[in-house]
NUSEMI-957662 format. One record per residue (C-alpha): residue in three letters; x, y, z; residue number from 1. Coordinates in Angstrom, 3 decimals. Layout:
NUSEMI-957662
ALA X Y Z NUM
...
//
This chain:
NUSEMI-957662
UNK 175.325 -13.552 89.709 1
UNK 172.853 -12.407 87.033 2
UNK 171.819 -13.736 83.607 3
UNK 170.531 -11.632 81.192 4
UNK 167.300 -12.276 79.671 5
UNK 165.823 -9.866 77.064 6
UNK 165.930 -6.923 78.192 7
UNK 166.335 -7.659 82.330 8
UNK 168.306 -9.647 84.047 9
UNK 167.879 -12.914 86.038 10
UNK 168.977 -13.873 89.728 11
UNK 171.216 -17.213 89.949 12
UNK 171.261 -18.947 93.270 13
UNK 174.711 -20.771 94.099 14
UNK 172.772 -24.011 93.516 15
UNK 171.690 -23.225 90.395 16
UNK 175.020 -22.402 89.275 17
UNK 176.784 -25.469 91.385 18
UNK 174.286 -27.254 89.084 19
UNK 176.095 -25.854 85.876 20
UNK 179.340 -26.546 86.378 21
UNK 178.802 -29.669 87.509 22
UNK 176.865 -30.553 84.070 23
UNK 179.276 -28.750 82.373 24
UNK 182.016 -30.491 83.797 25
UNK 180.320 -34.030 83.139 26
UNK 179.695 -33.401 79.691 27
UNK 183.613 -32.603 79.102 28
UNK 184.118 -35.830 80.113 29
UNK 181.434 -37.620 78.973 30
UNK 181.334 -39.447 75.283 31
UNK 178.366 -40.496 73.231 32
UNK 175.601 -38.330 73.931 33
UNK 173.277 -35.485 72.071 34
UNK 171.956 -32.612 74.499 35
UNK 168.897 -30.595 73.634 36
UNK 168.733 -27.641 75.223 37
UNK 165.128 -25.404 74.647 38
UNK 163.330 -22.371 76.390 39
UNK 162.554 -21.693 79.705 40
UNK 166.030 -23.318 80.889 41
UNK 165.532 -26.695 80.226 42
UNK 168.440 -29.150 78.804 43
UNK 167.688 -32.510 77.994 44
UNK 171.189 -34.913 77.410 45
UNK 170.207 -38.202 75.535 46
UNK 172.916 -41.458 75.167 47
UNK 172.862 -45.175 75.503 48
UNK 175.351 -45.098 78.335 49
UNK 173.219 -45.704 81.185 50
UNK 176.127 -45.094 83.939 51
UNK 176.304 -41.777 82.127 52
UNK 173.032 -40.397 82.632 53
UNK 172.937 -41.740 86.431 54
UNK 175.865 -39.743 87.177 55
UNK 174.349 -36.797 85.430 56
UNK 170.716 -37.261 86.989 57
UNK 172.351 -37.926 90.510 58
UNK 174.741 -35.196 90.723 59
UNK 172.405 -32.460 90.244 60
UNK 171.081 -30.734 92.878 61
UNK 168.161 -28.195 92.447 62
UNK 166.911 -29.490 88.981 63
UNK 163.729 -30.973 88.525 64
UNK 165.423 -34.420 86.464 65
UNK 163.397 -36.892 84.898 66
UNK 165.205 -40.479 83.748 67
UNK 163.638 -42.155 80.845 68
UNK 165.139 -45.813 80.193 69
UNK 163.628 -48.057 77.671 70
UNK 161.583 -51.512 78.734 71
UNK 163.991 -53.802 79.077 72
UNK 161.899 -56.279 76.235 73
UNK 162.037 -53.252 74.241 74
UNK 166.147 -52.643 74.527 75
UNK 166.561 -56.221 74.035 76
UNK 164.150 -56.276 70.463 77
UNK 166.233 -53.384 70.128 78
UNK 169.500 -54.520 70.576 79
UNK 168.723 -57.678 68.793 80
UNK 167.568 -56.434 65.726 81
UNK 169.169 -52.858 64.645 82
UNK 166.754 -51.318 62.570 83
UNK 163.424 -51.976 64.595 84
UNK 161.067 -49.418 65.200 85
UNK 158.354 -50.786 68.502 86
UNK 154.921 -49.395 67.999 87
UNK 152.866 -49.219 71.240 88
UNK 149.884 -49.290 68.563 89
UNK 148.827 -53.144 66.867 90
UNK 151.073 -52.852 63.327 91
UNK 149.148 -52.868 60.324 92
UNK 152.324 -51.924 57.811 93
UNK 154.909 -53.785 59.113 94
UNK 158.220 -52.860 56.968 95
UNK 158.849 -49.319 56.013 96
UNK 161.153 -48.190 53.511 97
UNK 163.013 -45.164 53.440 98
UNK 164.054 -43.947 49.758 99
UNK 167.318 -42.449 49.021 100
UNK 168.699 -39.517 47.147 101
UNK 168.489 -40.842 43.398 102
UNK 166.562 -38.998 41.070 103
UNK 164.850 -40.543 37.897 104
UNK 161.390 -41.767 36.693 105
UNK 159.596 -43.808 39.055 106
UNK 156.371 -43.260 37.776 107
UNK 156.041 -47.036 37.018 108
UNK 156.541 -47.708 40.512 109
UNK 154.062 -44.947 41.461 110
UNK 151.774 -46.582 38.746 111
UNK 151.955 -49.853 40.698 112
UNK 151.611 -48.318 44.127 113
UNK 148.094 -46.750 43.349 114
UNK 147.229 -49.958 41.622 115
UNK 148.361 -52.242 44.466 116
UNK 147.056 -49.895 47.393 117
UNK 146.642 -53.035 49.998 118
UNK 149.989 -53.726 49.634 119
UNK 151.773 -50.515 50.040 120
UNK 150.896 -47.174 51.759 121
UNK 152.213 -43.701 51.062 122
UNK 151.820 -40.148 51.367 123
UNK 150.135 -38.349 48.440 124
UNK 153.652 -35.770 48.791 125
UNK 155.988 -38.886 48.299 126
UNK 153.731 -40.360 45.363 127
UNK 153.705 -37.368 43.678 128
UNK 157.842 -36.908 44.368 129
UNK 157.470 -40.091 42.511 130
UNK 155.497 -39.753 39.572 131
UNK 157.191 -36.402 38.674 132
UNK 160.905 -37.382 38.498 133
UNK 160.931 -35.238 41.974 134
UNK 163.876 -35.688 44.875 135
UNK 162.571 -38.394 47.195 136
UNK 165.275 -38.610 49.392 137
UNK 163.803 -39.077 52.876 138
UNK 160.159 -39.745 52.180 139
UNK 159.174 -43.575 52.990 140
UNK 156.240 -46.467 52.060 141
UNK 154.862 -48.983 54.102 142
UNK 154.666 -52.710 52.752 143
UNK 152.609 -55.119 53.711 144
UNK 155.287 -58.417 53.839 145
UNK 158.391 -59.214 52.842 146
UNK 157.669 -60.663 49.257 147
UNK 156.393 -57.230 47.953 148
UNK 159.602 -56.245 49.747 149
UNK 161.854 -57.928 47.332 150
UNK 159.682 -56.521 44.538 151
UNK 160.061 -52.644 45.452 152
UNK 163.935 -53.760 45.875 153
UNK 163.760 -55.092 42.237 154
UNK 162.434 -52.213 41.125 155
UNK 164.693 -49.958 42.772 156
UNK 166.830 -51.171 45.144 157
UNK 169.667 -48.501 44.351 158
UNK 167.668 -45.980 45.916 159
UNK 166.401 -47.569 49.344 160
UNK 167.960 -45.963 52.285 161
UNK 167.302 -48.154 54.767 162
UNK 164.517 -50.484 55.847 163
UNK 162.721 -50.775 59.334 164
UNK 160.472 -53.653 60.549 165
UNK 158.102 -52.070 63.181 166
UNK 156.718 -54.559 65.501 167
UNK 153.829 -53.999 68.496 168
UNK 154.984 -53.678 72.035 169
UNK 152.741 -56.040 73.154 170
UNK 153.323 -58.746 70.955 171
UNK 157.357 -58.464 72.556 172
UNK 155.841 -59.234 75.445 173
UNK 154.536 -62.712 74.897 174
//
């Protein structure tokens, strides 16, 4: 069996091609999961069923497979708490807020961001999205505690997307 590659073609052992069916056959039957597949023949298959990725990692034979599972402190901050993003850095922004799709003048919130710099932190692109009346969908700020929280969601709370709380790894730990 050959694959062709550019302009050549490619040699497929039987294990090699054992290995693909029995992938492809897995995934048919699998549910909830992404797969990533890149150059130089190499598939990556993310989900949160870990019985899934066992059989997947165990039933291949030639493949060079690498199983990453999250710390079990981590998975169970995690679990716990949906929109948590662990850091294995100490966290000196501890909330970040991801804006939404709205359009309209938020200059006086960009006003108050350069004057309150110690409270929030963001990107010169998403400051100037803001001062202009620009699309800031997607681009996020980093605030300092909850109180100046509840002020950016005063100000505009119809156009948050979502909100993380990033916490240190370490800190989990104790």
């Amino acid at each position: 069996m050959q694959l062709p590659k550019w302009r050549t073609f490619t040699n497929i052992d039987e294990e090699t091609y054992l290995d693909a069916r029995f992938l492809y056959a897995t995934l048919l039957r699998g549910k909830d999961y992404r797969v990533r597949v890149e150059n130089f023949n190499r598939i990556s298959v993310f989900s949160n069923d870990e019985k899934f990725i066992d059989k997947v990692a165990n039933g291949l034979r030639t493949q060079v497979i690498e199983v990453h599972k999250p710390d079990s402190i981590v998975k169970r901050e995690v679990l716990a708490n949906a929109n948590t993003i662990v850091s294995p850095n100490p966290v000196h922004w501890p909330i970040k807020v991801t804006l939404g799709k709205n359009r309209r003048d938020y200059s006086g919130l960009a006003s108050w961001i350069e004057a309150n710099t110690d409270k929030v932190k963001i990107g010169e692109v998403a400051l100037t999205a803001l001062k202009t009346h620009g699309f800031v969908s997607g681009y996020y700020l980093f605030v300092k505690t909850d109180k100046v929280l509840n002020l950016i969601n005063i100000m505009i709370g119809d156009n948050i997307r979502r909100v993380d709380h990033i916490v240190y790894k370490a800190d989990l730990d104790k």
